[in-house]
N, C-alpha and C positions, 0 to 999 in steps of 0.2 A: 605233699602235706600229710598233717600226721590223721588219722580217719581218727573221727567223731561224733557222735550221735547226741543231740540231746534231747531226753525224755521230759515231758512234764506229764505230772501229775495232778491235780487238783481235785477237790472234796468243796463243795458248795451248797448250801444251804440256800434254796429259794421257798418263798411264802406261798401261799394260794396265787397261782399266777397259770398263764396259756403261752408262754414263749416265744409254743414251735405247735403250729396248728395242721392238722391232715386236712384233706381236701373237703373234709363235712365241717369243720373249726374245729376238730377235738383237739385237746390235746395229744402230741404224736408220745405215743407208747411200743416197750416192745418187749416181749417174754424173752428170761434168762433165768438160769437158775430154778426153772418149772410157774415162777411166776410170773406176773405182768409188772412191769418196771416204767416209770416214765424215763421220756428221751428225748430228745434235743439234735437236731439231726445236724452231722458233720458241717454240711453246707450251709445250716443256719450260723454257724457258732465261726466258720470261717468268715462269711459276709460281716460279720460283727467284727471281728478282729481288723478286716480290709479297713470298715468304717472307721474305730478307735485309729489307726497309721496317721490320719487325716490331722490327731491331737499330738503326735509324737515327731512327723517330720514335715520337710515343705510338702502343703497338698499336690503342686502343680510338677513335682518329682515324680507324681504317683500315678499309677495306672489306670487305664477307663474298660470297662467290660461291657461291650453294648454290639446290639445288632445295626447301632444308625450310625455304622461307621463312616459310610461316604458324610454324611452331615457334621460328623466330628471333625476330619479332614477337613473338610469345606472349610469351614468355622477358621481352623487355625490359618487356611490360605486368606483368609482375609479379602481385602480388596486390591488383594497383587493381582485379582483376576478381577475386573469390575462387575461380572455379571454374576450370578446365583447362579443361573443356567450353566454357562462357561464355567464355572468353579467346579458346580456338583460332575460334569463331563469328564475335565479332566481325574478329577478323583478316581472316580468310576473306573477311568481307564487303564489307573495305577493298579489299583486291586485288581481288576482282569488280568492286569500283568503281572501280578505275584499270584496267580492262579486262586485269586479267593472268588468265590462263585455268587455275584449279585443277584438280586429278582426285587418286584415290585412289593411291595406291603399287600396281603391280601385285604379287601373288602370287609369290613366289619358292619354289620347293619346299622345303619342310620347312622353312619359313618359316611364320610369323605375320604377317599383311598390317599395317604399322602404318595406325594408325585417322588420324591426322595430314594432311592431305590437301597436296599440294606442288605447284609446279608445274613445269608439261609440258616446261622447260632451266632450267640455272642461271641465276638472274638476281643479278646483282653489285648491291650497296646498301651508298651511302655511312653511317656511322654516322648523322648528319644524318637521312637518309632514314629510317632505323630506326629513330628517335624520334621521327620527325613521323608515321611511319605507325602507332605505338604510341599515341600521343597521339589520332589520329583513330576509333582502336579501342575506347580506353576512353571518348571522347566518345558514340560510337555506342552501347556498352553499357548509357550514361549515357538513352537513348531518342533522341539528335541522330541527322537524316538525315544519311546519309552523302553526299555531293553528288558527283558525279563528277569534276568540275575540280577540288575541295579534293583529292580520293586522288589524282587525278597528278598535282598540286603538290606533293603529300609524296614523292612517290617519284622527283622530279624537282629538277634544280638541287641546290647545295648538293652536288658530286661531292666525296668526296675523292683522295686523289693518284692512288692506283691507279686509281680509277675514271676519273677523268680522264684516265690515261696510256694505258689498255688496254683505253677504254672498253666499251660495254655498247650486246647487243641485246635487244631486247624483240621474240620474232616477232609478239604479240598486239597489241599497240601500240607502230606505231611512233616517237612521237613521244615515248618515254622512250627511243630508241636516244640513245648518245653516240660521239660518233667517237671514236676513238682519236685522242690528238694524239704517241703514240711507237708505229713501224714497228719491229718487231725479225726480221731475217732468219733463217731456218734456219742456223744454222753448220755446214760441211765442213771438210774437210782439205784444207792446201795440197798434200799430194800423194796417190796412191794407195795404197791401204789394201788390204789382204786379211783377211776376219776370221781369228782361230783360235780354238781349242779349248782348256778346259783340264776334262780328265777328271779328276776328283776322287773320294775316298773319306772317309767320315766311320768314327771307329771309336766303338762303344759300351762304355763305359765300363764297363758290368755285364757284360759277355761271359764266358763260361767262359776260363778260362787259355788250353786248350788249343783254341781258336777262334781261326784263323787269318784268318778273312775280316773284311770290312768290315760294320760296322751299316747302311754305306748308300751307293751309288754316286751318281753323276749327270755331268752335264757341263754347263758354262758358256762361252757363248762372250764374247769379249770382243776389241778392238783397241786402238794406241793409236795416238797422232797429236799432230799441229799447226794447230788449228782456225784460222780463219778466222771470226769473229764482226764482224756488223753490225748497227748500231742508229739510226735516227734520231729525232730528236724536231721537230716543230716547235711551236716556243713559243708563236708567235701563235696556233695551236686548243688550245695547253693555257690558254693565259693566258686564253680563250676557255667554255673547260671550267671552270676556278676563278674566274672572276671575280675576281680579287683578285691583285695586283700579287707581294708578299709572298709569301703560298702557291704562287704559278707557281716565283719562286725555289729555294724548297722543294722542291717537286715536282724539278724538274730536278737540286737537286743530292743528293735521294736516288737519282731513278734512274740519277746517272750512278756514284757510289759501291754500289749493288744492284747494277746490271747488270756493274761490272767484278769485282764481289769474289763474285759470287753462282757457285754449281755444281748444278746440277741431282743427286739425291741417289740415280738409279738403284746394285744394288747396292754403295754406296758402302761399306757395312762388307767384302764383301770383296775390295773390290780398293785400298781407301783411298787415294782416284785425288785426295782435292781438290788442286790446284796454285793459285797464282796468274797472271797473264799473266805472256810475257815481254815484250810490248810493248803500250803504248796509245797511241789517235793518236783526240783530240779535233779535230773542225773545223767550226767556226763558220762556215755560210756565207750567204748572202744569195738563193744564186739558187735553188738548187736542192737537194736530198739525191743524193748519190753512194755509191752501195755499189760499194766497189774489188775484188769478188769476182774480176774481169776479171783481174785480177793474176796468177791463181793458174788462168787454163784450160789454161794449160800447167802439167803436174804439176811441183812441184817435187821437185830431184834434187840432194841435199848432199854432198859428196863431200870427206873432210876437214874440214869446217865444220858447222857446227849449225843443224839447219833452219829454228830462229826467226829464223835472224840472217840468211840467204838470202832467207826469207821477207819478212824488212824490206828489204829490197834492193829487190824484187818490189815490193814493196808502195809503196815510197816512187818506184820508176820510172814506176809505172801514176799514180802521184798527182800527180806532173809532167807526163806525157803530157795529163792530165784540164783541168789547169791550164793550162798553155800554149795546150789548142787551145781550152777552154771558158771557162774563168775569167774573171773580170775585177777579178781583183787584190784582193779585198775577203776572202777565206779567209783566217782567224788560225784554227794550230795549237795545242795544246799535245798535249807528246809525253810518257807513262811509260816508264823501258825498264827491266828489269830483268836484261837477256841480252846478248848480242851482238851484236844489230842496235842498241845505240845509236849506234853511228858513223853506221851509213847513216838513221838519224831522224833524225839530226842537221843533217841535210838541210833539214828543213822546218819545224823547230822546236828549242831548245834542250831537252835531257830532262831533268825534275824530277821532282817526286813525284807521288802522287795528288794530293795534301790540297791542294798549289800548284796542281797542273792543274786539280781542280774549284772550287778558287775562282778560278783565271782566269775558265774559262766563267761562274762565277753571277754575276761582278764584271759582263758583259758582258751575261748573261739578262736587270737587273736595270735595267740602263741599253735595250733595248731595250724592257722592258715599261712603262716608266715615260717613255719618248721622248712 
């Protein structure tokens, strides 16, 4: 097939909002370019994208990432095995047998240890996967040996899209790992950011009249900005991943519709921050993936103008610069804009919709996976 890579780019404008919180709530920050930038961390903005798949295809196609796998299994064996106990046993004995490594839940104080035994990381499992290992459980209950090459043949092959795009480790065995065939970068802010504060009061409703004070203090910090979002895909290890011509399709043209429309859902009821981009810049290329973050190591600074439409300025010079010294003329764009910067996109691609944009690319996924 013919190799392909496709870049997105995005430029986003969110309000006073928290996202992507560090371990204290701050908002997650991170210096570039000698400043402090907000950011938005790679795994928050993919867990978003996983979520958004759930609006684009059937949910029950789609993958589960969780440590209560034996319970998952369980679940789908139903009452082919009458008992919980029986059910959760043979499960159990399936994963032993694909070398995945179970242990009990530890202890949480004033807690009940669940009895359910899980394992030691989340292991991602395509539906596919979840029924053949279901299947191999009730055979096993059935008196059949379980064989160790049949359990990792069930829990192997047969990815679906998530799993394929955002693949999967197994630290216990690793020949059920799958590479990722999409790269998604941390997103920052084209310029520097300062968190702030906002000190809040709740009042309780039952309060005596002549109760002056609040039911309840606290503070929240929060910023807003002009992110800077990056994503690659390459087709050939997804087409690689699914097996199948068709499904690669799929795959690509949900996550390029997930990843632009998706927001990661930190505090989102109080600061009601979802937006959509003000710009997107698809590019198709052959040689290599380019994250255009370089654009933006000098902070940007709007003065009279709207930082997304500067930002594309920025964006579309670094894209030329990349092009002229690297390129070899085989990058096809397609551009969304919904701001200001369409004049200067307009540079590198004519600006249309989503819905035209990602059926350009699948038009093109489709003729590479099938070359």
């Amino acid at each position: 097939m013919t190799r392909l890579f496709i870049d997105v780019h995005v430029l986003q404008t969110v309000p006073p909002s928290n996202v992507n919180r560090d371990d204290t709530g701050r908002p997650k920050t991170a210096y570039y370019g000698g400043v402090q930038r907000a950011r938005v961390s790679s795994q928050a903005w993919k867990r978003a994208a996983r979520t958004e798949f759930r609006t684009l295809v059937d949910p029950s196609t789609l993958g589960v990432r969780t440590k209560r796998i034996v319970e998952l299994v369980a679940k789908r064996v139903g009452d082919t095995i009458p008992t919980a106990e029986a059910r959760e046993t043979a499960v159990s004995a399936v994963f032993t047998a694909a070398g995945i490594v179970l242990e009990k839940p530890k202890k949480k104080k004033g807690e009940e240890v669940d009895p359910i035994e899980q394992s030691k990381y989340l292991l991602f499992l395509s539906a596919t996967q979840i029924d053949r290992l279901a299947e191999l459980a009730i055979a096993a209950h059935g008196g059949a040996t379980i064989d160790k090459a049949a359990a990792k043949a069930a829990a192997k092959g047969a990815d679906s899209i998530d799993v394929a795009l955002f693949g999967r480790m197994v630290a216990d065995s690793a020949d059920l790992n799958v590479d990722a065939a999409a790269q998604v970068a941390h997103a920052i802010s084209v310029h520097a950011v300062n968190t702030e504060f906002d000190y809040y009061t709740a009042v309780d409703d039952r309060a005596p009249e002549d109760n002056a004070g609040a039911g309840m203090i606290g503070v929240v910090e929060f910023s807003s900005s002009t992110l800077y979002r990056y994503a690659t895909v390459n087709v050939a290890a997804l087409h690689r991943n699914l097996g199948d011509s068709e499904a690669t399709v799929l795959a690509a043209e949900a996550f390029l519709k997930a990843f632009v429309r998706s927001m990661p859902t930190g505090k989102q009821n109080t600061f009601a921050n979802r937006t959509l981009p003000d710009a997107v810049v698809f590019s198709l290329r052959t040689d290599q993936p380019v994250n255009l973050v370089t654009a933006f190591e000098e902070p940007i600074v709007a003065a009279g103008e709207a930082r997304a439409a500067v930002a594309a300025k920025a964006l579309v010079a670094r894209y030329t610069a990349v092009e002229a010294a690297y390129g070899d003329g085989t990058t096809v764009n397609f551009v969304v804009a919904a701001g200001d910067g369409a004049d200067a996109l307009s540079e590198i691609a004519t600006p249309g919709s989503l819905a035209a944009a990602v059926d350009g690319v699948t038009h093109r996924v489709r003729a590479a996976v099938t070359s």
